[in-house]
Biopython code that builds the backbone (N, CA, C, O; Angstrom):
import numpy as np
from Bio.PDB.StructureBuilder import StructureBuilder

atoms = [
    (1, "UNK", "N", (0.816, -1.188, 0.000)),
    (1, "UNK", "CA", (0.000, 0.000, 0.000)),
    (1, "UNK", "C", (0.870, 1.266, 0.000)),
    (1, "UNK", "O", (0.584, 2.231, -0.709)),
    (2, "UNK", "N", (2.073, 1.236, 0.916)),
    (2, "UNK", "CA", (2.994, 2.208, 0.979)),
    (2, "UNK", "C", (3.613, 2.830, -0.928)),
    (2, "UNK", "O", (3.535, 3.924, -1.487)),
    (3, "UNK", "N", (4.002, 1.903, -1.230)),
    (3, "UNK", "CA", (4.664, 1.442, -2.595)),
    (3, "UNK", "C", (3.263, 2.208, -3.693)),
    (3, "UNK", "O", (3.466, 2.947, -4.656)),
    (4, "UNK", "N", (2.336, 1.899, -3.342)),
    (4, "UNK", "CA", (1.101, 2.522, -4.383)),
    (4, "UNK", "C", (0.884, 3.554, -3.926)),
    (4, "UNK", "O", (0.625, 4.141, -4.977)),
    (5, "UNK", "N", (0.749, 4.453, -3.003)),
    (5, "UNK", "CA", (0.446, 5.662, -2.484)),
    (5, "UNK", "C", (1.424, 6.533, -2.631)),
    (5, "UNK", "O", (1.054, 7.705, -2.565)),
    (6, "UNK", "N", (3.025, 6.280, -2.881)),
    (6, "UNK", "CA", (3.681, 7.100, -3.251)),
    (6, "UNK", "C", (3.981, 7.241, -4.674)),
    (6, "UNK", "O", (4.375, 8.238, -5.279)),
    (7, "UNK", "N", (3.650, 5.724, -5.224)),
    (7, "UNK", "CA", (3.907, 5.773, -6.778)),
    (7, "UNK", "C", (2.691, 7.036, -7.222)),
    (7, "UNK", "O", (2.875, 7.935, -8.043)),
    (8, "UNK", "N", (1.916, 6.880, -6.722)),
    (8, "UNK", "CA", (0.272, 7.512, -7.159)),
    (8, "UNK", "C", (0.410, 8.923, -6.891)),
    (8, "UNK", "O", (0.004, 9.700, -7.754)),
    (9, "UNK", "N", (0.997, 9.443, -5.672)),
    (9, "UNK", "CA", (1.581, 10.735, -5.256)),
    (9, "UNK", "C", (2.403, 11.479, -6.353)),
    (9, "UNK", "O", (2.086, 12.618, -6.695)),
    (10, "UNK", "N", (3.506, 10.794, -6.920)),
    (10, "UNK", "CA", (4.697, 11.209, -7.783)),
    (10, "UNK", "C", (3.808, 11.507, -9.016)),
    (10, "UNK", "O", (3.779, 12.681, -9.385)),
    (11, "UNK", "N", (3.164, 10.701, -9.619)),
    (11, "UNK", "CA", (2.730, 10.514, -10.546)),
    (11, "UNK", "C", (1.451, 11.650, -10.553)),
    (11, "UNK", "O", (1.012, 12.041, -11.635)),
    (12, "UNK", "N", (1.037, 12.017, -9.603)),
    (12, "UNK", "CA", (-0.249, 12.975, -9.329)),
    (12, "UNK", "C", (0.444, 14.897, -9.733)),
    (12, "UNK", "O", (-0.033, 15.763, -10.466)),
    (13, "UNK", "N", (1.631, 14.898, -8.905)),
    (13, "UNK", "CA", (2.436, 15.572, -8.946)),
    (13, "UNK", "C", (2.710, 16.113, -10.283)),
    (13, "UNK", "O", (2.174, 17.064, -10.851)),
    (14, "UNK", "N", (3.625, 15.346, -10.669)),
    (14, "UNK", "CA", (4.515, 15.152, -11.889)),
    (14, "UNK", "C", (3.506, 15.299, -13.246)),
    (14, "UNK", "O", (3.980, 15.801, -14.265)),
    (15, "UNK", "N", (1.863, 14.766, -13.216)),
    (15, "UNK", "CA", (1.095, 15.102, -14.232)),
    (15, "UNK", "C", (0.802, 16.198, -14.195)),
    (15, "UNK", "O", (1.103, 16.754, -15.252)),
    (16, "UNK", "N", (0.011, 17.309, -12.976)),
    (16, "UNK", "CA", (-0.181, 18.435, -13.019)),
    (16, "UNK", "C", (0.768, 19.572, -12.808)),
    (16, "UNK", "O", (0.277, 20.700, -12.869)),
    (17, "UNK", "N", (2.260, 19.438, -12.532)),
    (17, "UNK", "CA", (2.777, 20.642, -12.914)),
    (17, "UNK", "C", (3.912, 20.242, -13.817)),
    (17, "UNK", "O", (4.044, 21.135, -14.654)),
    (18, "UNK", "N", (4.938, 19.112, -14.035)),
    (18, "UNK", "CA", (5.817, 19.149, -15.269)),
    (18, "UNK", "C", (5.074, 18.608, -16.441)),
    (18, "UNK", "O", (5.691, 18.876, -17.472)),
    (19, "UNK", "N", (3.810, 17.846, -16.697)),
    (19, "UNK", "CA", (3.361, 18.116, -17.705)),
    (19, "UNK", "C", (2.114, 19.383, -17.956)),
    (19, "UNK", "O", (1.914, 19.523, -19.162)),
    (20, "UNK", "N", (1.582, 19.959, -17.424)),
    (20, "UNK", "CA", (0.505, 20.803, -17.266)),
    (20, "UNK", "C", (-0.341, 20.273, -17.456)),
    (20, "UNK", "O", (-1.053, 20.825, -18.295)),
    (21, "UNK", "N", (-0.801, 19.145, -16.988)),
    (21, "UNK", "CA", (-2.339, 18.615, -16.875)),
    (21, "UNK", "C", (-2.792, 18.570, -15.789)),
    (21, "UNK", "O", (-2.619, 17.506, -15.194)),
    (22, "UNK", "N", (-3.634, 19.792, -14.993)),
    (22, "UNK", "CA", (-4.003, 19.820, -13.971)),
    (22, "UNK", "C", (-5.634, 19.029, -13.507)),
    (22, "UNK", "O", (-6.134, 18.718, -12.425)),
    (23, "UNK", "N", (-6.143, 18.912, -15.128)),
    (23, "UNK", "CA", (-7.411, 18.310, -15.135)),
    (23, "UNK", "C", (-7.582, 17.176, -15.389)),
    (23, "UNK", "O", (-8.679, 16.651, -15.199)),
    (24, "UNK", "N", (-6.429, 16.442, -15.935)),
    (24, "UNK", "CA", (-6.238, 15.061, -15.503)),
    (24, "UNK", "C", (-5.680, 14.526, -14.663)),
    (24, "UNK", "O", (-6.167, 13.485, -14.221)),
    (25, "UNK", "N", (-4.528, 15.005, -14.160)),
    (25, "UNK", "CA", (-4.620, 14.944, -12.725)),
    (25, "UNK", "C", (-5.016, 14.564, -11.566)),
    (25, "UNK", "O", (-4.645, 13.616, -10.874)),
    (26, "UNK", "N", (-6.145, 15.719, -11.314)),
    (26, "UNK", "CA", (-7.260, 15.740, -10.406)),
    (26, "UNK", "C", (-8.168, 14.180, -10.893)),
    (26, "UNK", "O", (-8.227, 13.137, -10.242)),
    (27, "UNK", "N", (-8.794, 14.482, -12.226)),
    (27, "UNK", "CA", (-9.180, 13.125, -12.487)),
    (27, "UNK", "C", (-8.808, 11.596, -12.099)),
    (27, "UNK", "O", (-9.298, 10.679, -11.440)),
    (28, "UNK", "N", (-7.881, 11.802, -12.733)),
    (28, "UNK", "CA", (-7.297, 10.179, -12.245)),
    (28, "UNK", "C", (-6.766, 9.911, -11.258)),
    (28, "UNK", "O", (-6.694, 8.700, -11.054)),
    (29, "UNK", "N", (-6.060, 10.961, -10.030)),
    (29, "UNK", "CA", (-5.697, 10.643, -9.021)),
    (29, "UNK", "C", (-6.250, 11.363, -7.621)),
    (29, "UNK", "O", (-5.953, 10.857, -6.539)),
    (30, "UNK", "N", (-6.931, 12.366, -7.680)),
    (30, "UNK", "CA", (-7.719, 12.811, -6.741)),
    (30, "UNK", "C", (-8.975, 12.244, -6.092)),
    (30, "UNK", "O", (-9.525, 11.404, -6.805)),
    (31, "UNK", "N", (-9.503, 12.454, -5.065)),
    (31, "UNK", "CA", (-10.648, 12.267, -4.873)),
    (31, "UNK", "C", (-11.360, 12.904, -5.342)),
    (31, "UNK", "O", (-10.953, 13.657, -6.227)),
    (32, "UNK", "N", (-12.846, 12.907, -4.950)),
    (32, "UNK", "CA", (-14.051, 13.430, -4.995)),
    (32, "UNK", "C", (-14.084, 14.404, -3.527)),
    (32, "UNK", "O", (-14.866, 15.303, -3.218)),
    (33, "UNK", "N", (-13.112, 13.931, -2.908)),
    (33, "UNK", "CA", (-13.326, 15.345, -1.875)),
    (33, "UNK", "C", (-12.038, 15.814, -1.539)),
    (33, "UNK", "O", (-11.762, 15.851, -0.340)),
    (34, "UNK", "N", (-10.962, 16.280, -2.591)),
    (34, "UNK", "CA", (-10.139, 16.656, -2.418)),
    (34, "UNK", "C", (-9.678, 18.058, -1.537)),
    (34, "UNK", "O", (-10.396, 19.051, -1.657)),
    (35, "UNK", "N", (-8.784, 18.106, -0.880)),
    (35, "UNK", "CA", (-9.248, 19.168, -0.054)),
    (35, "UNK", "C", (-7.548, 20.308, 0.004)),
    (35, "UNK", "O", (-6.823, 19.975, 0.942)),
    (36, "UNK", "N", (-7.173, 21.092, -0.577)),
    (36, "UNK", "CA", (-6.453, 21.719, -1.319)),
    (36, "UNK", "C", (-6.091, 22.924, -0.283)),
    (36, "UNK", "O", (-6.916, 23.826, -0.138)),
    (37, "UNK", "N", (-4.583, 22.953, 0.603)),
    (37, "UNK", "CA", (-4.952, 24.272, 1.489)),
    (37, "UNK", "C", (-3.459, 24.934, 1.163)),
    (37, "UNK", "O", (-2.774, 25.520, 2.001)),
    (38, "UNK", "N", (-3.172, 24.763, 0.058)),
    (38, "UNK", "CA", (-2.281, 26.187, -0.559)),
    (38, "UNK", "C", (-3.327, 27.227, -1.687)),
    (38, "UNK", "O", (-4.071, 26.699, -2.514)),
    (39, "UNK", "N", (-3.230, 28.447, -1.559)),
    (39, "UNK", "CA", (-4.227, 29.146, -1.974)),
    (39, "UNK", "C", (-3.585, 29.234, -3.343)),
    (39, "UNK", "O", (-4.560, 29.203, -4.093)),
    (40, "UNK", "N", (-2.242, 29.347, -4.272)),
    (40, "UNK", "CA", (-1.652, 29.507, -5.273)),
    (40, "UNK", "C", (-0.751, 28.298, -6.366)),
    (40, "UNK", "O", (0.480, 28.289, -6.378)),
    (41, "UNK", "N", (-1.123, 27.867, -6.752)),
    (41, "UNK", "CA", (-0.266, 26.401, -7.348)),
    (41, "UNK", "C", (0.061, 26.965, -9.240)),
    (41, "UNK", "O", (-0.828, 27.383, -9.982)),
    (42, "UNK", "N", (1.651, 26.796, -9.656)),
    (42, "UNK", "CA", (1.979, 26.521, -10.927)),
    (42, "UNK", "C", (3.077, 26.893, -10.706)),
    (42, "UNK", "O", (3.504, 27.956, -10.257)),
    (43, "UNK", "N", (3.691, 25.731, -11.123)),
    (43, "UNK", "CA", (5.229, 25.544, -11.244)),
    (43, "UNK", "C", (5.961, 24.126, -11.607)),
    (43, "UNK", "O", (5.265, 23.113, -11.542)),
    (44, "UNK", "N", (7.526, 23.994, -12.039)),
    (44, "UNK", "CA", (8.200, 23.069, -11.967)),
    (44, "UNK", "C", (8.593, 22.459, -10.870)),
    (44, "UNK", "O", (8.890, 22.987, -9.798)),
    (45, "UNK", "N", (8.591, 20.876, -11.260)),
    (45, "UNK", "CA", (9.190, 20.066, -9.177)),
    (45, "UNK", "C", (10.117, 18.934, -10.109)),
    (45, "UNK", "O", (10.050, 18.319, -11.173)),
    (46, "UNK", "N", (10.966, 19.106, -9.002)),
    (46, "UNK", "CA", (12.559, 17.939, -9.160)),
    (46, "UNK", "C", (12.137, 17.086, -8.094)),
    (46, "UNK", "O", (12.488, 17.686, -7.078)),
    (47, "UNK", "N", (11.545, 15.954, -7.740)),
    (47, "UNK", "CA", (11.928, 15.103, -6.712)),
    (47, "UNK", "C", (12.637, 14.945, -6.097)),
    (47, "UNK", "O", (13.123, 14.150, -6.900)),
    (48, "UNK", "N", (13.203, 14.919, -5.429)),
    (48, "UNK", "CA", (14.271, 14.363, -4.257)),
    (48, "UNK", "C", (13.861, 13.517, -3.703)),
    (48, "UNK", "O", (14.407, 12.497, -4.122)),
    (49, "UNK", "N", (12.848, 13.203, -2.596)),
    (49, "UNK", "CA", (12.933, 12.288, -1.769)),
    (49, "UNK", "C", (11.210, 12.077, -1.900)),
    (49, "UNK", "O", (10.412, 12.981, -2.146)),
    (50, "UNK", "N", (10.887, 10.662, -1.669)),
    (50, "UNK", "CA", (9.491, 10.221, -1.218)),
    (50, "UNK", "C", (9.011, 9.634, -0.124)),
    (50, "UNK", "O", (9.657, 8.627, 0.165)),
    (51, "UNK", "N", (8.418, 9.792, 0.361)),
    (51, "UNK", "CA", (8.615, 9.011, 2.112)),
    (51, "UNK", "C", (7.331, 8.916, 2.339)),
    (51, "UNK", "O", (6.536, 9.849, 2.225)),
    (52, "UNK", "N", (7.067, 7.800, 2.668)),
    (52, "UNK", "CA", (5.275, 7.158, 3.048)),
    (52, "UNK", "C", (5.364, 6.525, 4.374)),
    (52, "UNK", "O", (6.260, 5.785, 4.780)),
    (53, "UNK", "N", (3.968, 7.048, 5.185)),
    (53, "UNK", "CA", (3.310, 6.553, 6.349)),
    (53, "UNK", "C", (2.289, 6.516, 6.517)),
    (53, "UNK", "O", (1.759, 7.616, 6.670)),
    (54, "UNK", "N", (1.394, 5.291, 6.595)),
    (54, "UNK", "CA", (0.392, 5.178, 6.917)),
    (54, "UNK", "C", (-0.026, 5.643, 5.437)),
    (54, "UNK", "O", (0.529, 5.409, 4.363)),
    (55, "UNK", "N", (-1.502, 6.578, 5.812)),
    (55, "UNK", "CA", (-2.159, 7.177, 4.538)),
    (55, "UNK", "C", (-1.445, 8.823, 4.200)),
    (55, "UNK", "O", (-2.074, 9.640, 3.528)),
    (56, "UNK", "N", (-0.083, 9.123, 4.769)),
    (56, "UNK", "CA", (0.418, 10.128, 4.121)),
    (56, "UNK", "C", (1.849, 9.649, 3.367)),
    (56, "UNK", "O", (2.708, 8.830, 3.694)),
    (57, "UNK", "N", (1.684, 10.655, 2.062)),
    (57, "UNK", "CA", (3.197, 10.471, 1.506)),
    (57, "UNK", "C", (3.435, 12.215, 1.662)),
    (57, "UNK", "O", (2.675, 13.184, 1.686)),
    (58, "UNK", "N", (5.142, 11.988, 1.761)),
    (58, "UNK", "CA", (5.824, 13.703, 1.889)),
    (58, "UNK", "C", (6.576, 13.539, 0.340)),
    (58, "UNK", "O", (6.997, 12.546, -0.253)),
    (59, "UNK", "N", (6.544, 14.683, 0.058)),
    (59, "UNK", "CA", (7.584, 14.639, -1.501)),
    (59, "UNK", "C", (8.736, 15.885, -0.621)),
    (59, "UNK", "O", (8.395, 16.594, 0.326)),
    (60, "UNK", "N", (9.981, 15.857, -1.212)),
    (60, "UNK", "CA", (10.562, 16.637, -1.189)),
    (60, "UNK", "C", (11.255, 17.208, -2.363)),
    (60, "UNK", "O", (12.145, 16.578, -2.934)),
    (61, "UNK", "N", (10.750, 18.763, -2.862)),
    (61, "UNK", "CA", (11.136, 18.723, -4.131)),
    (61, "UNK", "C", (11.834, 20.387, -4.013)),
    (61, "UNK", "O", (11.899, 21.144, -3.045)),
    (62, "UNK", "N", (12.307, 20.553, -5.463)),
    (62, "UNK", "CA", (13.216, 21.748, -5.776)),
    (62, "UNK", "C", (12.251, 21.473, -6.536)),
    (62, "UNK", "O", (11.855, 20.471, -7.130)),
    (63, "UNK", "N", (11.794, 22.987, -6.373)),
    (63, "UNK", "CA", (10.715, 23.900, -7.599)),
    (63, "UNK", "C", (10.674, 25.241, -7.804)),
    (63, "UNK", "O", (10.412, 26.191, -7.067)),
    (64, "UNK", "N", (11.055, 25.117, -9.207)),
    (64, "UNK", "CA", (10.808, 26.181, -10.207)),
    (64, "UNK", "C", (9.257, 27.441, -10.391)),
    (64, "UNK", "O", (8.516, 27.217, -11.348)),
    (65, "UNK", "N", (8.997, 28.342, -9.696)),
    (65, "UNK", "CA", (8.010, 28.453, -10.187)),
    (65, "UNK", "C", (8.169, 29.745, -11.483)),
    (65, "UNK", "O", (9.179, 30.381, -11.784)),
    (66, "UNK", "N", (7.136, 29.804, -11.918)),
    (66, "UNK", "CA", (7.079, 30.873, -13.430)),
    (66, "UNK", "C", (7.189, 32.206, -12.590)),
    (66, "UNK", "O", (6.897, 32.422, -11.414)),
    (67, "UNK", "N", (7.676, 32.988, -13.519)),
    (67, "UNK", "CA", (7.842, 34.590, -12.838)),
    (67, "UNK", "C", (9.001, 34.686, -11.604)),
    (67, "UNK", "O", (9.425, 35.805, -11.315)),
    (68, "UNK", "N", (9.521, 33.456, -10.856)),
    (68, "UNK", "CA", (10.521, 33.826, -10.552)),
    (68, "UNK", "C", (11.882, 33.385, -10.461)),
    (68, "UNK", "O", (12.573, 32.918, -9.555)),
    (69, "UNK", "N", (12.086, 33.707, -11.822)),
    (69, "UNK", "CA", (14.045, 33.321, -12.383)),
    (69, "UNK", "C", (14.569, 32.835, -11.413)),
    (69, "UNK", "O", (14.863, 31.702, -11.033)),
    (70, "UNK", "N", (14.708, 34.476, -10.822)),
    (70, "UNK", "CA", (15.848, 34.307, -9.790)),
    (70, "UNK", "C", (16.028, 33.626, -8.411)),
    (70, "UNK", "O", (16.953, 33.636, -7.599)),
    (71, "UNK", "N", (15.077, 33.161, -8.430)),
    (71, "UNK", "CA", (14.993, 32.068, -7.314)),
    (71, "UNK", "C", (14.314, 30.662, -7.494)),
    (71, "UNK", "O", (13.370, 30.448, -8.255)),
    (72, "UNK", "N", (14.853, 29.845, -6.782)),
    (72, "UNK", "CA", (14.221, 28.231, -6.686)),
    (72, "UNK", "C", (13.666, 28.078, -5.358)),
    (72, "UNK", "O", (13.958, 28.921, -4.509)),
    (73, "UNK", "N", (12.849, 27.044, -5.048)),
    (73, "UNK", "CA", (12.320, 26.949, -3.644)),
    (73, "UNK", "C", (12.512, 25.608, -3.401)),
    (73, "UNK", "O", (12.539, 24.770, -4.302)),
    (74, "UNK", "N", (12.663, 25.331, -2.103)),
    (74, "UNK", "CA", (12.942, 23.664, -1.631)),
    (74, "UNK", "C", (11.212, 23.795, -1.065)),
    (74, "UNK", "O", (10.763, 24.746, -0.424)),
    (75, "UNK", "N", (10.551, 22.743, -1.443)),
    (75, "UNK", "CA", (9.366, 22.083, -0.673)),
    (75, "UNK", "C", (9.461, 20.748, -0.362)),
    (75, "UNK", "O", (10.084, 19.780, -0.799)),
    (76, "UNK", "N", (8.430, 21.030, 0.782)),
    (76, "UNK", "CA", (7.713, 20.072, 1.411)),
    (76, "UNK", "C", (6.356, 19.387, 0.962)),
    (76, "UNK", "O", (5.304, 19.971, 1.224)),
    (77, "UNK", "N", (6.341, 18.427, 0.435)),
    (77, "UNK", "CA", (4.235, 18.688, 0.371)),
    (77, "UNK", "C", (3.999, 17.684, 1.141)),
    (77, "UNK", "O", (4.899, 16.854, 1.013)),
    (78, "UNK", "N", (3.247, 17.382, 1.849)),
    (78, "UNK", "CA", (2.249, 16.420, 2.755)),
    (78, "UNK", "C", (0.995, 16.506, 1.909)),
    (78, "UNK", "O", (0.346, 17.501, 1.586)),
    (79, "UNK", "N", (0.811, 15.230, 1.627)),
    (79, "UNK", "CA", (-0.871, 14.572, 1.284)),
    (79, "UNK", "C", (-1.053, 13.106, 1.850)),
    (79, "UNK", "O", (-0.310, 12.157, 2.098)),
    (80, "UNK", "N", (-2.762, 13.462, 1.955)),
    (80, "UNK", "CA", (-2.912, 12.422, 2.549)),
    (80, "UNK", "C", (-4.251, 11.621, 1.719)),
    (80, "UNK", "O", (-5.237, 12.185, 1.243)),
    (81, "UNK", "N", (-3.953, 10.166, 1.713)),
    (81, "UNK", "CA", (-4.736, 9.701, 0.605)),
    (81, "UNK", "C", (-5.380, 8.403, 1.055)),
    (81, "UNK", "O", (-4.802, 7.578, 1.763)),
    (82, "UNK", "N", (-6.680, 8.274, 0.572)),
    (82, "UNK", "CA", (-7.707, 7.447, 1.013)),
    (82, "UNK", "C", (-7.379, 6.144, 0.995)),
    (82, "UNK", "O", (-6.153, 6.098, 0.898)),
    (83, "UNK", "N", (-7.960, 4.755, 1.048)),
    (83, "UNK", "CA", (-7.917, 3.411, 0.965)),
    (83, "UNK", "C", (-7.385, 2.812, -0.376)),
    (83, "UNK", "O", (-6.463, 2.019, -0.572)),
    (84, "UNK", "N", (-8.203, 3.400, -1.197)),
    (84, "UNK", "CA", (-8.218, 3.369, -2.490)),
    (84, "UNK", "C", (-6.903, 3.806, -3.164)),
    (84, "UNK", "O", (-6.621, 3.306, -4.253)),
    (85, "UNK", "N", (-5.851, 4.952, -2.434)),
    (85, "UNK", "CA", (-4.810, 5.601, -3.143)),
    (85, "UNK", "C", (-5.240, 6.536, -3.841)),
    (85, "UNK", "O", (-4.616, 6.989, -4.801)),
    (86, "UNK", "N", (-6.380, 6.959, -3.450)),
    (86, "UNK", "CA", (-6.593, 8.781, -4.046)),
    (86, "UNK", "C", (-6.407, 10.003, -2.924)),
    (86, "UNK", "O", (-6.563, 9.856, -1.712)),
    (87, "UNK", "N", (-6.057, 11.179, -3.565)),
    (87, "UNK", "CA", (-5.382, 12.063, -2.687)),
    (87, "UNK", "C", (-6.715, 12.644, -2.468)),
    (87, "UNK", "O", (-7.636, 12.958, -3.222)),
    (88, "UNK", "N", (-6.487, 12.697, -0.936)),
    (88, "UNK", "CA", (-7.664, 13.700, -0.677)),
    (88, "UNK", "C", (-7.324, 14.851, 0.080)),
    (88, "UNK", "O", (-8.199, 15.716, 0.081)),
    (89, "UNK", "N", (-5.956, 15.182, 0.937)),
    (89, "UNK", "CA", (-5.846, 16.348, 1.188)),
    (89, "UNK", "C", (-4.297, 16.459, 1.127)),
    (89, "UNK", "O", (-3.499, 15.528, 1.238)),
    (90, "UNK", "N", (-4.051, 17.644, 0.949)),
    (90, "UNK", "CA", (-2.510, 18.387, 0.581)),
    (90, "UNK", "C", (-1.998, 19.897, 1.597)),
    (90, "UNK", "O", (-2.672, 20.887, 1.882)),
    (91, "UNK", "N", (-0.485, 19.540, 1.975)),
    (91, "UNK", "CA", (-0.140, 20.644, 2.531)),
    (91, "UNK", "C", (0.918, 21.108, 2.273)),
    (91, "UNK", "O", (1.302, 20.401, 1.342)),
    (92, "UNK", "N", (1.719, 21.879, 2.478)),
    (92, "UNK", "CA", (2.780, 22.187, 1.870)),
    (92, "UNK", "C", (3.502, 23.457, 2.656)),
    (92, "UNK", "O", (2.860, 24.375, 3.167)),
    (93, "UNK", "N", (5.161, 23.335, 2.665)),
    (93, "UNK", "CA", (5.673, 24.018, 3.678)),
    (93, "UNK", "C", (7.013, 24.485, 2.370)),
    (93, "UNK", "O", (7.642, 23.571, 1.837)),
    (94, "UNK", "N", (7.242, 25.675, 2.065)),
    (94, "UNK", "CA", (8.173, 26.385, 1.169)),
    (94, "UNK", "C", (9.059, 27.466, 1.654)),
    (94, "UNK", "O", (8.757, 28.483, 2.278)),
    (95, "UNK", "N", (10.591, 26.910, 1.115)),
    (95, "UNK", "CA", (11.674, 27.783, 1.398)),
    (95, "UNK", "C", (12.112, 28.274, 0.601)),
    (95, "UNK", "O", (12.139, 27.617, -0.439)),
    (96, "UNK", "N", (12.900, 30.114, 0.538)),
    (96, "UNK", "CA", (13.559, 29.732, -0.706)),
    (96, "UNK", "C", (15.002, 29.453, -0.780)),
    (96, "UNK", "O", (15.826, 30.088, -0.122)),
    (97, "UNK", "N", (15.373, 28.269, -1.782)),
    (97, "UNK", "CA", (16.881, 28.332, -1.897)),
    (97, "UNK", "C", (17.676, 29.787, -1.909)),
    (97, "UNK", "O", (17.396, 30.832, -2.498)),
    (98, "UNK", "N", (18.791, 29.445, -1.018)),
    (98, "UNK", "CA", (19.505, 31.220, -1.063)),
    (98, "UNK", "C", (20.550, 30.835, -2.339)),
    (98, "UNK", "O", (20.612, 29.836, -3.056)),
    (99, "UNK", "N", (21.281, 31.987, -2.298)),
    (99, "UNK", "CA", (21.996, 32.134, -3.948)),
    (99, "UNK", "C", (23.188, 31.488, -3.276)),
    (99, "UNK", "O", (23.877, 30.761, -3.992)),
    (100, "UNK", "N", (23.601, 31.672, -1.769)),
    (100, "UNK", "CA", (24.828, 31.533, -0.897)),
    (100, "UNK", "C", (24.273, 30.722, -0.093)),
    (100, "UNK", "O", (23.072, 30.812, 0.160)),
    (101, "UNK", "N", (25.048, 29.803, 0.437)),
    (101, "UNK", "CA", (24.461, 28.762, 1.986)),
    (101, "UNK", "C", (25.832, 29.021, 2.758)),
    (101, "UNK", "O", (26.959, 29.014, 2.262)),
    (102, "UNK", "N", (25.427, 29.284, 4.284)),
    (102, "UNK", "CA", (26.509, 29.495, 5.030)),
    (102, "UNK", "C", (27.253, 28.383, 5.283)),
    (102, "UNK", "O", (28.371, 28.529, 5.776)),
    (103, "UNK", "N", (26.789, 27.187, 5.009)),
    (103, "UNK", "CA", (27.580, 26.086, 5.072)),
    (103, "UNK", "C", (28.012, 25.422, 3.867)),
    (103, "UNK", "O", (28.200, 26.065, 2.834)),
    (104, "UNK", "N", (28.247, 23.699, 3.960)),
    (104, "UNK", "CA", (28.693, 23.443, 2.658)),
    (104, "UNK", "C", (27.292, 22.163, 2.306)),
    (104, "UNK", "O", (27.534, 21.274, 1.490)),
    (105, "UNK", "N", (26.319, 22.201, 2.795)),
    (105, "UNK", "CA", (25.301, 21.252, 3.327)),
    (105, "UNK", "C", (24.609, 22.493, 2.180)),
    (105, "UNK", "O", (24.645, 23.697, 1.928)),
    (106, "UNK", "N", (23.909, 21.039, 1.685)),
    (106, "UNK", "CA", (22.936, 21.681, 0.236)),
    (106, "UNK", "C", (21.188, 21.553, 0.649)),
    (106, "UNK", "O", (20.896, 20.563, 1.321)),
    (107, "UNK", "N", (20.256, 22.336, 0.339)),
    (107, "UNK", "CA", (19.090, 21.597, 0.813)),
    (107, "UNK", "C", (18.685, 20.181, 0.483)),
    (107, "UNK", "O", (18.155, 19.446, 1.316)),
    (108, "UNK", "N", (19.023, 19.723, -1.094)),
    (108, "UNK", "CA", (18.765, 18.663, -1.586)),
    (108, "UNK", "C", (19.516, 17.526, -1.323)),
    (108, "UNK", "O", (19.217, 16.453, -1.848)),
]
sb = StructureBuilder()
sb.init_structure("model")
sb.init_model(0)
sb.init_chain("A")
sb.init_seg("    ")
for serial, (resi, resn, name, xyz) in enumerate(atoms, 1):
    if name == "N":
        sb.init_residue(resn, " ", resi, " ")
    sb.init_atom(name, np.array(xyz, "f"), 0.0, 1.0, " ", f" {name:<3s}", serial, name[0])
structure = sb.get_structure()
């Protein structure tokens, strides 16, 4: 179940913002009561890491969004997804990559 809920996550992801299908997407991997609590979404995501518990998977990604060049952002997203492996709610926690890191430790 772990193994399908994150494959289904990546894949949910990865359809609505590096291909721009946000309406298939939702279709094929959302619920019917999806429940959405970032108020702004469109952009590019790099994966890094996938990590599943229970009925949540976390992505950890480097994303691109449009309009701003000059910066990249490291996220977090938390969703959490039904029996079935449909997403029914999403959260999300965003930094932005600095141009300089005081150390030699990368976010990714």
């Amino acid at each position: 179940m772990l193994e399908r809920n994150k494959k289904n996550v990546v894949a949910f992801y990865d359809l609505m913002f590096n291909q721009s299908k946000p309406r298939e997407a939702m279709e094929r991997f959302a619920s019917d009561t999806y429940i959405q609590h970032n108020p702004g979404l469109g952009k590019r995501v790099h994966f890094k890491r996938v990590v599943a518990e229970g009925n949540y998977v976390v992505l950890h990604c480097h994303q691109e969004w449009p309009g701003d060049k000059d910066k990249d952002w490291g996220g977090i997203d938390i969703f959490r997804v039904d029996d079935s492996g449909k997403i029914v709610e999403h959260w999300d926690v965003l930094q932005i990559v600095p141009p300089q890191s005081a150390n030699a430790n990368t976010m990714f």
